[in-house]
LUMVO-974671 format. One record per residue (C-alpha): x, y, z; residue number from 1; residue in three letters. Coordinates in steps of 0.2 Angstrom, whole numbers. Example, Ala and Ser with C-alpha at 12.3 -4.5 7.8 and 13.67 -1.06 7.14 Angstrom:
2
@px->62&py->-22&pz->39&nr->1&rest->ALA
@px->68&py->-5&pz->36&nr->2&rest->SER
//
This chain:
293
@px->87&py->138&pz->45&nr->1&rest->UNK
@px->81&py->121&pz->51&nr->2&rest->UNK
@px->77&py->109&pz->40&nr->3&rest->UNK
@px->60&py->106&pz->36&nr->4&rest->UNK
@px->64&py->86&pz->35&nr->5&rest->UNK
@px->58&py->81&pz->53&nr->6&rest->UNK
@px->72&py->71&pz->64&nr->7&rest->UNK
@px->68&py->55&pz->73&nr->8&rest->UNK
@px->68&py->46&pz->90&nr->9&rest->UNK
@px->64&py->27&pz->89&nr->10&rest->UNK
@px->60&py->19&pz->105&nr->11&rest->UNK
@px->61&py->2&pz->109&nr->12&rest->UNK
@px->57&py->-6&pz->125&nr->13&rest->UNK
@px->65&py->-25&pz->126&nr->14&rest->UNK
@px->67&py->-39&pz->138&nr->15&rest->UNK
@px->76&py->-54&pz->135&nr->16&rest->UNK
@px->72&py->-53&pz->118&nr->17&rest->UNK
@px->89&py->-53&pz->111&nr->18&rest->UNK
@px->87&py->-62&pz->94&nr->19&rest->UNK
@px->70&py->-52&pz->91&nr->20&rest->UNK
@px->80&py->-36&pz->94&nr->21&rest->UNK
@px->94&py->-41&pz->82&nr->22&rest->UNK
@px->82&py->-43&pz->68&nr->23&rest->UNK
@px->73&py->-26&pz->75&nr->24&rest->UNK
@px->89&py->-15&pz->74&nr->25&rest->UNK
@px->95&py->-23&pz->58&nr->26&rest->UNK
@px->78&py->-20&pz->50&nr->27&rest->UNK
@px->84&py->1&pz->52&nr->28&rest->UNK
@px->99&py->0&pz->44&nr->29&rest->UNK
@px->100&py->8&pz->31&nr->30&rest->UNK
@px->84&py->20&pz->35&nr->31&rest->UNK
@px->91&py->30&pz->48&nr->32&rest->UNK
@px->99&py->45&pz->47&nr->33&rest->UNK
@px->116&py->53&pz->57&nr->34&rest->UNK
@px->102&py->67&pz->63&nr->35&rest->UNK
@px->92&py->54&pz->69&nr->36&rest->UNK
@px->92&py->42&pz->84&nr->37&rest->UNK
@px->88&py->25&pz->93&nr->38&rest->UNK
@px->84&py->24&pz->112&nr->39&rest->UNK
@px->83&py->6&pz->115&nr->40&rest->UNK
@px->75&py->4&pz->135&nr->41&rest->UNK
@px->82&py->-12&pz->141&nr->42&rest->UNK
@px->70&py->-19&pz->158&nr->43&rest->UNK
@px->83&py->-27&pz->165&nr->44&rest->UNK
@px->86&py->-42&pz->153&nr->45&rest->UNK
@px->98&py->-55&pz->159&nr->46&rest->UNK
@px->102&py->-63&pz->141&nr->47&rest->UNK
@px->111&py->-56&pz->127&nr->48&rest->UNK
@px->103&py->-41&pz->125&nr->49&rest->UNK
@px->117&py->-30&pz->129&nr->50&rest->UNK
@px->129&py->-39&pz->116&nr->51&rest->UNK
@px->116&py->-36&pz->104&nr->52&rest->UNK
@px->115&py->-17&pz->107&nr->53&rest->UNK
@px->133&py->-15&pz->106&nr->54&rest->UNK
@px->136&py->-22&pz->91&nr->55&rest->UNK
@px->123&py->-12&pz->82&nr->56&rest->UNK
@px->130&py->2&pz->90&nr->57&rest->UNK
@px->144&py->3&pz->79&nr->58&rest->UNK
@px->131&py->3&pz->64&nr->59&rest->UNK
@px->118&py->14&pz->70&nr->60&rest->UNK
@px->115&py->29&pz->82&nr->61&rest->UNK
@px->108&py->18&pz->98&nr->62&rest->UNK
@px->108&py->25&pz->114&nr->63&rest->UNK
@px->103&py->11&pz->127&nr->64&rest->UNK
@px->96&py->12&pz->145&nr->65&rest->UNK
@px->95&py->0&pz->158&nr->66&rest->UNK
@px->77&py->1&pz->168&nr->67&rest->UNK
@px->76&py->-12&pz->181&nr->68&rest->UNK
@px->59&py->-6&pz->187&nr->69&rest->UNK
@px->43&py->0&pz->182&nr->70&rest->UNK
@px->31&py->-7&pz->167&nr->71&rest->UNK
@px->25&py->-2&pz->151&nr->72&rest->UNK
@px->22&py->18&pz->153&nr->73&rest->UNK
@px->36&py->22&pz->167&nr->74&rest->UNK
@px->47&py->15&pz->151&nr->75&rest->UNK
@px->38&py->24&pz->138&nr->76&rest->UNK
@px->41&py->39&pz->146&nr->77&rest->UNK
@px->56&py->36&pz->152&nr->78&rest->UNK
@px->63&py->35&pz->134&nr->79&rest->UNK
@px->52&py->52&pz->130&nr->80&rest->UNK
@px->62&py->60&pz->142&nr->81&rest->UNK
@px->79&py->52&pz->133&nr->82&rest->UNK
@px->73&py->58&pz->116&nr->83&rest->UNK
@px->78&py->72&pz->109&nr->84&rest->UNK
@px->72&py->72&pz->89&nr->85&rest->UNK
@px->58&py->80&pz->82&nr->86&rest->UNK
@px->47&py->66&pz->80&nr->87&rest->UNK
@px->45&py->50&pz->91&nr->88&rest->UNK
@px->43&py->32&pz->84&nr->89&rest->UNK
@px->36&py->18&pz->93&nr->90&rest->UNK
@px->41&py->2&pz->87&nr->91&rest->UNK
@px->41&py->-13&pz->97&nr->92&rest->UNK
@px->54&py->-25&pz->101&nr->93&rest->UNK
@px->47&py->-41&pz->93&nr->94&rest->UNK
@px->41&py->-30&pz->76&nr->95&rest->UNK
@px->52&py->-29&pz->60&nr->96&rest->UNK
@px->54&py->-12&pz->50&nr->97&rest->UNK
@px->49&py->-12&pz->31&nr->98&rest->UNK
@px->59&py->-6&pz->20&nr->99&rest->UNK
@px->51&py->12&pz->19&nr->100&rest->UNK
@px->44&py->13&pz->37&nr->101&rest->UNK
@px->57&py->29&pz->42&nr->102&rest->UNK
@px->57&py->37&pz->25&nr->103&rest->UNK
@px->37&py->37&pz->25&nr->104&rest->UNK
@px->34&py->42&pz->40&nr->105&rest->UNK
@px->48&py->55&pz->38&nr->106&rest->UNK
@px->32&py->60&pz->22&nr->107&rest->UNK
@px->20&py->58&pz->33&nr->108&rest->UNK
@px->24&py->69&pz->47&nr->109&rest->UNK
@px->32&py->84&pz->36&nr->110&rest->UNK
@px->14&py->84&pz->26&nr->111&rest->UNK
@px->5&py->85&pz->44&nr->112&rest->UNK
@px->17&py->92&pz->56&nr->113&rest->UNK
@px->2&py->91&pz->69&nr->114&rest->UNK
@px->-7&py->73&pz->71&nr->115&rest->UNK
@px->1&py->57&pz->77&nr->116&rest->UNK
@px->1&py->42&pz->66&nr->117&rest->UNK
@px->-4&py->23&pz->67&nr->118&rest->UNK
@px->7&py->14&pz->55&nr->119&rest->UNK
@px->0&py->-3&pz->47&nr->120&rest->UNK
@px->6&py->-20&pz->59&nr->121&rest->UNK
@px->5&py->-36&pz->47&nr->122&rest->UNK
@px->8&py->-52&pz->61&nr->123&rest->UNK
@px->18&py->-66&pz->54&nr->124&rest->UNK
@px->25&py->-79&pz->56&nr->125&rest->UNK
@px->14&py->-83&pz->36&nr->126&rest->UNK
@px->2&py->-101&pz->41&nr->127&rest->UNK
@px->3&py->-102&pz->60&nr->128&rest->UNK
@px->-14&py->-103&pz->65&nr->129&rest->UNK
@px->-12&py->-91&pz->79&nr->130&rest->UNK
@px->-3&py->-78&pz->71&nr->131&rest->UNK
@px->-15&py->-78&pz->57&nr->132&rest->UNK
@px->-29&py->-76&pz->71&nr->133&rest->UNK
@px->-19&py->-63&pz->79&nr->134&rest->UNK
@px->-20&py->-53&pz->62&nr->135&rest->UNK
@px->-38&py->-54&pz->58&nr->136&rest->UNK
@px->-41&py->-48&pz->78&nr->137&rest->UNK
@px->-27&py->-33&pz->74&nr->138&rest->UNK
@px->-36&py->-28&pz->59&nr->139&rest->UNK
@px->-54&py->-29&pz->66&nr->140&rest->UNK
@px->-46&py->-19&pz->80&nr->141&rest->UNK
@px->-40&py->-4&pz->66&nr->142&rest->UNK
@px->-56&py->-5&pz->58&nr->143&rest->UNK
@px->-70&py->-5&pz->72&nr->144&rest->UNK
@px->-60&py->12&pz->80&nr->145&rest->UNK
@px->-59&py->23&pz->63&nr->146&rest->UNK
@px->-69&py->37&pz->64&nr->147&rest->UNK
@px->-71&py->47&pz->48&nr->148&rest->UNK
@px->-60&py->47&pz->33&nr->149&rest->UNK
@px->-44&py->39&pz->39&nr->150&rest->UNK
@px->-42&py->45&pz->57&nr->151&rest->UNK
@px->-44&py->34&pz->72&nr->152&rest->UNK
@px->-50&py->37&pz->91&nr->153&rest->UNK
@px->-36&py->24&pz->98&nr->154&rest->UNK
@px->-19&py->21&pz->96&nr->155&rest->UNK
@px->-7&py->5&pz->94&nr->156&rest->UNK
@px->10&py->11&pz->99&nr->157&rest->UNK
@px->18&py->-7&pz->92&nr->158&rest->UNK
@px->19&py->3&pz->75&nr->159&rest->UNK
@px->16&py->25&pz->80&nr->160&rest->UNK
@px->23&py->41&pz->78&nr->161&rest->UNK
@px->21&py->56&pz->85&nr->162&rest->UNK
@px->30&py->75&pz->88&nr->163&rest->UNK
@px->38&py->76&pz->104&nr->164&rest->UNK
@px->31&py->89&pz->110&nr->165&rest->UNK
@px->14&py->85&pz->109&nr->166&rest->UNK
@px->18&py->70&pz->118&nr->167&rest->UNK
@px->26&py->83&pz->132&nr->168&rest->UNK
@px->11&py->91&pz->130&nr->169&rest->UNK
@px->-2&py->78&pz->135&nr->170&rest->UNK
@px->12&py->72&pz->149&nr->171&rest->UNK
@px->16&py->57&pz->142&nr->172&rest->UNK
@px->6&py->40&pz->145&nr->173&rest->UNK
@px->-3&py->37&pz->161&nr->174&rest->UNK
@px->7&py->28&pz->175&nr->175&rest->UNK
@px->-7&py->22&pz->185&nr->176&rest->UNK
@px->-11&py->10&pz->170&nr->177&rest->UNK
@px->3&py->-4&pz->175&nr->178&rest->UNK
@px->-6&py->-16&pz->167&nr->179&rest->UNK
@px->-9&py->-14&pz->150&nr->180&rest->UNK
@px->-18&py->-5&pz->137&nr->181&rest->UNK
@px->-9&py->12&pz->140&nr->182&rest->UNK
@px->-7&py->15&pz->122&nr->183&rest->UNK
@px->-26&py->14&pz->121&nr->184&rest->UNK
@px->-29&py->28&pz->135&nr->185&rest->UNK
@px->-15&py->41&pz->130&nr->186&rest->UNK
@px->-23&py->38&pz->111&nr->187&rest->UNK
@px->-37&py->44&pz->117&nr->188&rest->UNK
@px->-32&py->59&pz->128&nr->189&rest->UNK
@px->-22&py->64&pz->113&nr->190&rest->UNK
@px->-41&py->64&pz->104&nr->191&rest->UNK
@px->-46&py->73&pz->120&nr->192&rest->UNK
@px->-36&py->87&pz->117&nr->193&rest->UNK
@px->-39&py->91&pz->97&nr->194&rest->UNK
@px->-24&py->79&pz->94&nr->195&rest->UNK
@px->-31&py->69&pz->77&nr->196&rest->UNK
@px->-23&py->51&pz->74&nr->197&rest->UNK
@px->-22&py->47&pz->55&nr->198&rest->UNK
@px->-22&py->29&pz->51&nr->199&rest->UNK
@px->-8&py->27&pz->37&nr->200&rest->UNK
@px->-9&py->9&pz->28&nr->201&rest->UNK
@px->9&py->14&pz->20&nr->202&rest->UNK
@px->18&py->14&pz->35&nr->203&rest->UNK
@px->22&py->-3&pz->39&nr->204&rest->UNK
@px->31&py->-16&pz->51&nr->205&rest->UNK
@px->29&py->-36&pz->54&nr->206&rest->UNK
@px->27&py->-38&pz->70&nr->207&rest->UNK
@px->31&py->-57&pz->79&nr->208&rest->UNK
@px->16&py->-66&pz->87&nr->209&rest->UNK
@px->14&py->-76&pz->98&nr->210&rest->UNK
@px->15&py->-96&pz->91&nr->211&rest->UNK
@px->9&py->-107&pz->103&nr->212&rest->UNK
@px->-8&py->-110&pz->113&nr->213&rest->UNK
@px->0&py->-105&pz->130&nr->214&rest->UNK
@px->7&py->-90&pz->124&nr->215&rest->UNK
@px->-10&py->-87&pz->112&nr->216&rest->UNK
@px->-21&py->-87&pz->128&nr->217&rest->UNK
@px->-11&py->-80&pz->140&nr->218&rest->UNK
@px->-10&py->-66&pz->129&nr->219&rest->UNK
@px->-30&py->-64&pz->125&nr->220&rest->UNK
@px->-31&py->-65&pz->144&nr->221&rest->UNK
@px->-20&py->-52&pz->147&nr->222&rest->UNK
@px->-28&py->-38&pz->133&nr->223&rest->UNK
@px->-44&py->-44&pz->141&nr->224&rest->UNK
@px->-41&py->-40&pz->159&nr->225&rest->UNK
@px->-31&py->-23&pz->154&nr->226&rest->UNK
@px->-46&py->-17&pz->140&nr->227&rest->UNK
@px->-60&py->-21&pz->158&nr->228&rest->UNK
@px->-48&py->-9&pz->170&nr->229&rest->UNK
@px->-45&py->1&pz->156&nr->230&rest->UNK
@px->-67&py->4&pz->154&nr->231&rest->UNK
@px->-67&py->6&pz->171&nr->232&rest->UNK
@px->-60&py->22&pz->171&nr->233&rest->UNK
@px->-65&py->29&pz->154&nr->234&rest->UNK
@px->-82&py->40&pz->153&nr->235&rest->UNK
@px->-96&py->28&pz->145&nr->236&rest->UNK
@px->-93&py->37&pz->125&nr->237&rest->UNK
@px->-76&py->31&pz->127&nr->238&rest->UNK
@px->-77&py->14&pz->132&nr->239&rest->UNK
@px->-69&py->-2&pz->122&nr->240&rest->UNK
@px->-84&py->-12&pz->128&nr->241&rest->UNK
@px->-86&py->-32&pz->130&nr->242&rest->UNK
@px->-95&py->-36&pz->115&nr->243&rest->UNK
@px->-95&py->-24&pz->101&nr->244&rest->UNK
@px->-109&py->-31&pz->86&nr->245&rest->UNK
@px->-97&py->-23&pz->71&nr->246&rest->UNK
@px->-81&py->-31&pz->78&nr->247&rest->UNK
@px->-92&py->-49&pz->82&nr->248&rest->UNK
@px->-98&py->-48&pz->64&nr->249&rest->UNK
@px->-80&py->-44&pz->58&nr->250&rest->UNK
@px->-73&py->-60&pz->69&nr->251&rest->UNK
@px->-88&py->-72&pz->64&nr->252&rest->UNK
@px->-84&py->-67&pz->46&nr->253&rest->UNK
@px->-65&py->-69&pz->47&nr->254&rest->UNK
@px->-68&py->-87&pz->55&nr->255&rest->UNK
@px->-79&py->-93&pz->42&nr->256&rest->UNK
@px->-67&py->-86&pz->27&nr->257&rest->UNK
@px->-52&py->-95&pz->38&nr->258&rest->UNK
@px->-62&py->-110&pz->41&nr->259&rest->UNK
@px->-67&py->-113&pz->24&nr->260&rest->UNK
@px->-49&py->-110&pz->15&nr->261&rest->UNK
@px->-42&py->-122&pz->26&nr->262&rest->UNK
@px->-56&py->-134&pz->22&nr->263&rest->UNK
@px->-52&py->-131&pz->4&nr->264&rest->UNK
@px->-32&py->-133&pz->5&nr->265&rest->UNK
@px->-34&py->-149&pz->12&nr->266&rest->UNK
@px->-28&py->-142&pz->31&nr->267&rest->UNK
@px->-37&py->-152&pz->41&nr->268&rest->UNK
@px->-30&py->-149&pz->56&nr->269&rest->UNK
@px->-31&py->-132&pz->56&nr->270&rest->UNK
@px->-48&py->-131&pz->49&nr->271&rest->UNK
@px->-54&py->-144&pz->67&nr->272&rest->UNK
@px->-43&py->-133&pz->80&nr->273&rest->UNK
@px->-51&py->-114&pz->73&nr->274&rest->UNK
@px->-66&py->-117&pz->79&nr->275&rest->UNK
@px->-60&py->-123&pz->96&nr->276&rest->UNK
@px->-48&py->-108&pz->98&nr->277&rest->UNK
@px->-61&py->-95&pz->94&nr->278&rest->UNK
@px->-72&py->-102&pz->109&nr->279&rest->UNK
@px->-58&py->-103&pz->119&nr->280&rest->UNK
@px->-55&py->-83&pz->114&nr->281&rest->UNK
@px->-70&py->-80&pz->118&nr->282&rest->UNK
@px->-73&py->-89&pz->134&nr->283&rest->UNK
@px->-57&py->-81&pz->138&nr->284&rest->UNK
@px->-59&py->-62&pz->132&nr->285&rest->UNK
@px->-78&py->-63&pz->143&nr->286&rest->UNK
@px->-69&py->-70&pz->159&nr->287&rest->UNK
@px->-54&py->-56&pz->157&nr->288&rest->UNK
@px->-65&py->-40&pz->157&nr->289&rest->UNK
@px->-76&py->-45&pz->169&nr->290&rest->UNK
@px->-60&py->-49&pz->183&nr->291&rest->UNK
@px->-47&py->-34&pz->175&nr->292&rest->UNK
@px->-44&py->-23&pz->191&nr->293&rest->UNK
//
């Protein structure tokens, strides 16, 4: 008789990430079952990725691929079609596994067998400025797509699980959409086709950001031109939209609440560059969706 405790596939996508998939790898230890199973994609990394994978290999049950070709949903799915567990994790290269992350969602899936399921993603590193912004945007993000009591219209897949086969049933994520915001699309096709997305605050990972004003815009650029493509291509209802007033109130409120703690803990510089960066952000995020293709 099978075993009503579902199995799992994690898939993890990396590139020349080696020492953020070493803390990645070892955050599953100890989580993962003999019945369960990593597939790591590697996208043709030329540092010490593979020397990570093989010494986690003799910990844990890693299967690793080596993709020199295609982006972000040629590689999903090619991990999809590698998996062969009942359930299928998504949990990005540069994010760290709590504790319980497998053993709840393990819970969460045998309680509704049916849905797919948006884990929690706390950024860190704790009092870099731009992480800390990255987490304020991340939870605006969760809370400005919920629609009724716990159940969202998108999905994240830095932090999501879903069965196999409704994956296989939606055919997997879009290829055409090679530069970004696949997760977002696929999330709502799901919705499209009766699949609910329950947003479970237990269910947790740290994910890495971005430390540095480069990497902080060049990243806000990039979700920028991929949500303008993305609207290009969604019907009107479904559309993420430039300016939306409940997550601009959200924003405005986080940056006045930031702003006024650093004030208070004497963090000067801080408290003179957060303003800057949110006009930057802002500025940047406008030019974005207007020229995403």
């Amino acid at each position: 008789m099978k075993s009503s405790i579902p199995t799992l596939s994690v898939i993890t996508l990396t590139k020349n990430r080696a020492g953020l998939l070493s803390l990645n790898l070892a955050s599953l230890e100890g989580q993962i079952t003999p019945r369960d199973e990593i597939v790591v994609i590697d996208n043709g990394s030329t540092d010490a990725t593979r020397t990570v994978i093989r010494s986690f290999q003799k910990k844990l049950p890693i299967r690793a691929y080596r993709m020199t070709r295609g982006k972000y949903p040629h590689l999903y799915n090619a991990g999809i079609r590698r998996a062969t567990k009942d359930i299928i994790v998504f949990l990005d290269d540069d994010c760290i596994a709590s504790p319980t992350f497998l053993a709840r969602i393990r819970r969460a899936h045998a309680a509704r067998p049916t849905v797919a399921i948006q884990g929690m993603t706390h950024s860190i590193p704790k009092g870099n400025i731009y992480a800390e912004i990255m987490g304020d945007h991340y939870r605006h993000f969760i809370a400005t797509n919920t629609i009724g009591e716990s159940s969202l219209r998108i999905l994240d897949n830095k932090n999501a699980s879903i069965p196999r086969s409704l994956i296989v049933s939606v055919d997997g994520f879009c290829e055409d959409l090679d530069c970004g915001s696949e997760d977002i699309e696929f999330g709502i096709r799901l919705r499209s086709r009766g699949v609910a997305i329950r947003f479970d605050p237990s269910i947790v990972a740290y994910h890495h950001e971005r430390t540095t004003y480069r990497e902080f815009v060049t990243q806000h650029l990039r979700f920028a031109r991929c949500e303008g493509h993305l609207d290009r291509l969604l019907p009107p209802g479904e559309r993420m939209g430039l300016v939306r007033m409940d997550k601009l109130v959200r924003q405005l409120h986080s940056a006045y609440t930031r702003e006024y703690s650093y004030i208070r803990t004497g963090k000067i510089k801080e408290a003179v560059i957060l303003p800057l960066l949110y006009i930057v952000m802002a500025c940047i995020r406008i030019f974005g969706y207007i020229t995403g293709s």
